[in-house]
N, C-alpha and C positions, 0 to 999 in steps of 0.2 A: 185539810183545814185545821188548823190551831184551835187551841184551847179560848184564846180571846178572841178569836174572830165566829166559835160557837156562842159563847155571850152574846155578840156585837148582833147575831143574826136571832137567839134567842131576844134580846132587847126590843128588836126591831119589830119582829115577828106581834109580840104584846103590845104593839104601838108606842115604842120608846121606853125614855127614861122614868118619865112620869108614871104615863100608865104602868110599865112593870112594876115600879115602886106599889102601886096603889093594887095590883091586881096579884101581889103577894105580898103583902103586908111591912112593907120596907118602909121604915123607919122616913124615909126621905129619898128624893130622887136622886143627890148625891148618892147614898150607899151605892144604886146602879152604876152610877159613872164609876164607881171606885171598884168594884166588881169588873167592868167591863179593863177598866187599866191594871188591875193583880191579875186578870186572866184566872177569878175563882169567885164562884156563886157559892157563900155558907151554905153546910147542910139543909139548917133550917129552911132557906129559899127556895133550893134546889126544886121539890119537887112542885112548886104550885109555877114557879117558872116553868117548868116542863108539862105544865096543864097548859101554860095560858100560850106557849109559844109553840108546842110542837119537838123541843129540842128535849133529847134525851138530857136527864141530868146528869149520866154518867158522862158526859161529854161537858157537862157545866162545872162540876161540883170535883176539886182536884182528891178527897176524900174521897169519892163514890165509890169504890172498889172496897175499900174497908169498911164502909158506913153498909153500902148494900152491896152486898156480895153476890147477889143471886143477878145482878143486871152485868155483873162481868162476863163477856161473851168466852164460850166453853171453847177450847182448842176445836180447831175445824171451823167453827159455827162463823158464820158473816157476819161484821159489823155492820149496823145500821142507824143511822142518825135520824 
């Protein structure tokens, strides 16, 4: 699975565009749509999207690696979504 189609199932998962918007403090339901077509959740969203949907943010957020280092899976170690 891609980058925007983790969005697209993180969106979904929150009950859309709306709801995401309102259930991580986005400015507007646009900002999601526009998130879901760059294929990138700001850090700032990142992790309350990842409360309210279930999806890692490290799978949302094209920063997450550098922002949070400790959610980069260790050599060996399974990815999990």
């Amino acid at each position: 699975m891609d980058q925007i189609s983790h969005i697209q199932e993180a969106v979904s998962r929150a009950g859309g565009p709306v709801a995401a918007a309102r259930a991580v403090g986005a400015p507007n339901y646009q900002s999601v749509q526009q998130w879901i077509k760059t294929g990138n959740v700001p850090a700032e969203y990142a992790p309350a999207l990842e409360l309210a949907s279930g999806v890692s943010r490290r799978l949302l957020c094209r920063n997450a690696n550098r922002i949070w280092p400790e959610l980069t899976p260790q050599q060996g170690e399974a990815s999990h979504a």
